[in-house]
FIDREN-799386 format. One record per residue (C-alpha): x negated, y, z negated. Coordinates in steps of 0.05 Angstrom, whole numbers, plus 32768, in hexadecimal, padded with zeros to 4 digits. Layout:
<nuvos>
    c1    c2    c3
     X     Y     Z
...
</nuvos>
This chain:
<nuvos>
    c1    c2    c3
  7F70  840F  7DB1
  7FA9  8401  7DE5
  7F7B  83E0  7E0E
  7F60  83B8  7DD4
  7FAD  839F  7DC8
  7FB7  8392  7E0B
  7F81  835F  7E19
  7F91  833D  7DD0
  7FDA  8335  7DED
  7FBD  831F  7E2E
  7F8D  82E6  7E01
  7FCF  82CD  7DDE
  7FEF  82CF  7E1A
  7FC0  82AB  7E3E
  7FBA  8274  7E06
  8005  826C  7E06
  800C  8256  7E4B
  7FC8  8222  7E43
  7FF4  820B  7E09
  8035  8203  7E32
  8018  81D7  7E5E
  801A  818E  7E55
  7FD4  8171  7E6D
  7FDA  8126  7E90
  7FA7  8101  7EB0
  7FB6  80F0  7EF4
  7F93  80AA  7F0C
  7F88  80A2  7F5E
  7F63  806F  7F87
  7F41  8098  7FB9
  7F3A  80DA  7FDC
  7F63  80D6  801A
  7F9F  80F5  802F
  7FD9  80CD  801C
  7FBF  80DF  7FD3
  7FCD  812C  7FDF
  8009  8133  7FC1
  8003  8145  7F72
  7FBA  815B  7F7B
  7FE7  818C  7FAF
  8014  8199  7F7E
  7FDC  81AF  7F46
  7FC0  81DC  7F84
  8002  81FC  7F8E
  8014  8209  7F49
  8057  81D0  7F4C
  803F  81AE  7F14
  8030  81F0  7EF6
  806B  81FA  7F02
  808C  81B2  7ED6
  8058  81D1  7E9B
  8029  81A2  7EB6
  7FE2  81A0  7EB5
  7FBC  8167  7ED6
  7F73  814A  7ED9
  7F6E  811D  7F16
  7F3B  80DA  7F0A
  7F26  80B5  7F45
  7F2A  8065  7F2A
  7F3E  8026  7F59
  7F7F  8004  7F47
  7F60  7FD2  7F11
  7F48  800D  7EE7
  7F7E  8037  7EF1
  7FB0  8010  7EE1
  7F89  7FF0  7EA0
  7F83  803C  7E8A
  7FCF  8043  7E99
  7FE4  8012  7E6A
  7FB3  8022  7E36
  7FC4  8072  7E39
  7F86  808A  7E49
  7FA8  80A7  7E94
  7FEE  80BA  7E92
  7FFD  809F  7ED4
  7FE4  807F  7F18
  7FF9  8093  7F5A
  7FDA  804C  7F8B
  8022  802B  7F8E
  8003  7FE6  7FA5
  7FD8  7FE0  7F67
  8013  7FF1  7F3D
  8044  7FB5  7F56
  8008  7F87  7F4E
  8001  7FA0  7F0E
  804F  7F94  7EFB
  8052  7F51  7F1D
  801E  7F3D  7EF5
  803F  7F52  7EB4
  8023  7F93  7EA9
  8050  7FC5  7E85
  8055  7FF2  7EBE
  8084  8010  7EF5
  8084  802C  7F39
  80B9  8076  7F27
  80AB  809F  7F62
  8098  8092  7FAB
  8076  80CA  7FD5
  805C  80A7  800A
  8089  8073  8025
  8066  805A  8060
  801E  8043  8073
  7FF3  8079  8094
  7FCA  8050  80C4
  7FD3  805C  810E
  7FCA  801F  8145
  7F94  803F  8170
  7F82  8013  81B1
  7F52  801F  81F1
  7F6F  8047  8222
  7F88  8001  8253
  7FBD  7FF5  821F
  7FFB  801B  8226
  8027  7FF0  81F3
  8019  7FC9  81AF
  803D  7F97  81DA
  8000  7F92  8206
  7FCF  7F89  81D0
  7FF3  7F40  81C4
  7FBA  7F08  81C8
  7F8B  7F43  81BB
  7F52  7F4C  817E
  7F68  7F7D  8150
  7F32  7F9F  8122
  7F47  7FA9  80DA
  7F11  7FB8  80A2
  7F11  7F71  806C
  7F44  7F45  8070
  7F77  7F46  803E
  7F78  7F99  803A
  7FAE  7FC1  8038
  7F96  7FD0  8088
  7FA4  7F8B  8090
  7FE6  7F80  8079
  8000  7FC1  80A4
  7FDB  7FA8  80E5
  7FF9  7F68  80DE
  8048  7F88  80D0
  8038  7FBB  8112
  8036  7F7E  8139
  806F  7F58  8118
  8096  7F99  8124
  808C  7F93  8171
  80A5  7F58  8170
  805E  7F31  816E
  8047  7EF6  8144
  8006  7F15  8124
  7FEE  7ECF  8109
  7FFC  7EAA  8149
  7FF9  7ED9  8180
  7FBF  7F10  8164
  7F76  7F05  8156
  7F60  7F2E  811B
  7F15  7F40  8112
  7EF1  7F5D  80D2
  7ECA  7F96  80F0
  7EB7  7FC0  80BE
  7EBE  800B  80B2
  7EE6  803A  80E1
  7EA1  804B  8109
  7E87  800A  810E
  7ED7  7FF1  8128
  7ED2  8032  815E
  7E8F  8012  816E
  7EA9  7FD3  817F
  7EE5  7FEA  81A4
  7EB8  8012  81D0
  7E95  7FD0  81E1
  7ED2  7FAB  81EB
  7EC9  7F7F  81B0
  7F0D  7F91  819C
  7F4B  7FAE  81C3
  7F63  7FD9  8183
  7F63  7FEE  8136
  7F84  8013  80FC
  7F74  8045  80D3
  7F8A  807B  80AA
  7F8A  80C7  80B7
  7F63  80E1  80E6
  7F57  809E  8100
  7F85  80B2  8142
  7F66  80F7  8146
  7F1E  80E2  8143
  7F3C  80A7  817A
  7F5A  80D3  81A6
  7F17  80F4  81A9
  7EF0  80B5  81C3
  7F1F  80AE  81F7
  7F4B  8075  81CF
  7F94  8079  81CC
  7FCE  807B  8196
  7FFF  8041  81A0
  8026  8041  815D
  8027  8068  8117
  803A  8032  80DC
  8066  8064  80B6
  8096  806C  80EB
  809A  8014  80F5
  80AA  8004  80B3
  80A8  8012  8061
  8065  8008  8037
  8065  802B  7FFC
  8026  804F  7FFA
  801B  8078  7FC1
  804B  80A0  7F8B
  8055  80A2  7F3F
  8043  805A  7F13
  8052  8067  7ECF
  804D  8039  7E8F
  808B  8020  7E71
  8073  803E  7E3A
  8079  8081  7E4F
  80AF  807E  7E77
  80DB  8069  7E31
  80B2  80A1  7E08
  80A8  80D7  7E34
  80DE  80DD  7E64
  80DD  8124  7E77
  809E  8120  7E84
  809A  80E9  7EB9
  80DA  8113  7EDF
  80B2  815A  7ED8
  8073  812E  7F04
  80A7  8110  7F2D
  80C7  8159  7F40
  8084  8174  7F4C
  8073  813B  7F77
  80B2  814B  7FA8
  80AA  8193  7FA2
  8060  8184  7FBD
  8079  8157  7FF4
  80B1  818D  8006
  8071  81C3  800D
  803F  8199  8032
  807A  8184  806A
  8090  81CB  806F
  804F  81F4  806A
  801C  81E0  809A
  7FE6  820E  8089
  7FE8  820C  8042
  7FE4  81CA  8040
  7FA8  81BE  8073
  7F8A  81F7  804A
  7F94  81C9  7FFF
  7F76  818E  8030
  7F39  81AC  8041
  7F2B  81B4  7FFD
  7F45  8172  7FE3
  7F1C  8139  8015
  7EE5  816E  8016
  7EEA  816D  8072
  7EEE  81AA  809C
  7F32  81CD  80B2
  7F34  81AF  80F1
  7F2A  8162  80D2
  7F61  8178  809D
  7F92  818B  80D9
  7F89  8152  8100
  7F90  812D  80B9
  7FCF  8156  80AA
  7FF4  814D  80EB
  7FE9  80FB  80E8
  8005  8100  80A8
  8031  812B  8091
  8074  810B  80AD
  8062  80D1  807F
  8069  80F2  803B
  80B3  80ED  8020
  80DE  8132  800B
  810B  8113  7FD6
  80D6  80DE  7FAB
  8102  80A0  7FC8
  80DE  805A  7FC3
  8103  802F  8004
  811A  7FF1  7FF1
  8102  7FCD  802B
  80BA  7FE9  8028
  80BD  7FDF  7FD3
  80D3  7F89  7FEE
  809A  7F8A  8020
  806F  7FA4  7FED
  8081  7F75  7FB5
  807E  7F36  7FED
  8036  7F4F  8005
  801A  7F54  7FBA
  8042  7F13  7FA0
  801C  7EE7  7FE8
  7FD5  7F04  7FD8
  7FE4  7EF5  7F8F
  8000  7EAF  7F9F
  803B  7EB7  7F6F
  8071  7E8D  7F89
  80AF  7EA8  7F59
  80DE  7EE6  7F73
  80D0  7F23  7F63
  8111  7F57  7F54
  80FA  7FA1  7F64
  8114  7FB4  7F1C
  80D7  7F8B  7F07
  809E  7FC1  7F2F
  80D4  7FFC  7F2F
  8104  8029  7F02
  811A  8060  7F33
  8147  807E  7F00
  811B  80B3  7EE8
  8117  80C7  7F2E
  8169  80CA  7F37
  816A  80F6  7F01
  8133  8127  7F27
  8152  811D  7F68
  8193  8138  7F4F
  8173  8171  7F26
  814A  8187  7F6B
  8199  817F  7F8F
  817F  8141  7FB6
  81BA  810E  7FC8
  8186  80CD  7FAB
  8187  8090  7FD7
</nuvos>
């Protein structure tokens, strides 16, 4: 009869903490690693944690952020889509930042020892007008090099077919995302510069209808701590974190380290959205738009949900 008790208070119990938990829908662009961070933070129980439960959808930016503003997802973590989106008019807001800066590395055959020697050079990028684009192009303003005057850009395709034609000397170098310099390295290529530690590009984080943030709050904070408390675990736990990545993009352990050491130093520890990348951002997305009127960062942004997190977590916000 004790028994009988005890798995009856184990049922209730069980059905009180399903009912505890708040379920959101989580919208994300694609499975890479700059996306780890609240699929991370379901794995390791932080949102758990917030009395969270997520369901993660896999939708490109025009969906997700329709389905934001509807209410069908609760929120959208592609920060690009999301100013787009609020330049346009949308009722929508960028309230956390988690990864700051673009992931791509600047890998080059093995004769170049300096982005300064690619000048003149064909680059290989993917389509013109992506995301891989725009960060190529700012690598080479960063060094101090015109990329519209002084580079050559080339559409070449997928990461294998761009490896391809830097083998045959069609092009001198290209960018890509984690493990872009790994699987480089391994063809005898080299690693000339790492985007995130150039310059600011808000890359993906929290985008929240305006809606929600007015009604709900608490709710958009308890994501937002989860979030950092993610970020805080995957730069401070190596393992654990290759470990979550191995069974997030679905690759080996040795793929998810090479992934995790190209970029882990690019996800944030406090949720902070830069003001210079959140400018670069907004003048990228207003030139492929062609809108010609400024754009004031309170229009994409409202950070002050993420103060208020900061300061519970004992962060000094910036």
């Amino acid at each position: 009869m004790g028994n009988i008790f005890a798995v009856i208070l184990t049922i209730i119990f069980l059905q009180n903490s399903a009912q505890a938990e708040d379920r959101i829908r989580i919208g994300f662009s694609a499975v890479i690693a700059s996306y780890s961070t609240l699929p991370l933070g379901q794995k390791r129980g932080f949102l758990q944690e917030e009395g969270l439960q997520a369901e993660f959808i896999r939708m490109n930016a025009t969906v997700g952020l329709t389905t934001l503003i509807t209410g069908e997802i609760d929120y959208y973590t592609q920060l690009g889509g999301g100013v787009a989106a609020a330049i346009r008019g949308a009722p929508v807001k960028i309230v956390a930042c988690f990864v700051p800066g673009p992931t791509a590395t600047l890998v080059a055959r093995p004769e170049f020892k300096s982005v300064r020697e690619l000048k003149g050079k064909t680059i290989g990028i993917d389509v013109f007008g992506s995301n891989l684009d725009i960060i190529a192009r700012n690598v080479f303003k960063h060094s101090g090099i015109d990329p519209d005057k002084e580079m050559k850009f080339l559409a070449a395709g997928p990461m294998e077919a761009r490896f391809s034609s830097m083998k045959q000397g069609l092009i001198a170098a290209t960018l890509g995302g984690p493990p872009t310099d790994f699987l480089g390295k391994k063809m005898g290529f080299v690693v000339l510069a790492r985007a995130n530690e150039l310059f600011s590009f808000p890359v993906t984080g929290v985008v929240s209808s305006v809606k929600k943030i007015k009604e709900k709050p608490e709710e958009v904070k308890r994501v937002i701590r989860a979030g950092i408390k993610a970020n805080r675990y995957i730069r401070q736990n190596r393992d654990g974190t290759i470990q979550t990545m191995v069974e997030w993009l679905k690759v080996d352990k040795e793929m998810a380290a090479a992934t995790y050491d190209s970029i882990s130093k690019a996800f944030n520890e406090d949720g902070s959205l830069p003001e210079d990348g959140l400018r670069l951002l907004i003048e990228e997305t207003r030139k492929a738009g062609k809108v010609s009127r400024e754009i004031a960062s309170s229009e994409v942004a409202d950070l002050s949900i993420l103060r208020e997190a900061q300061k519970e977590l004992g962060i000094q916000g910036r």
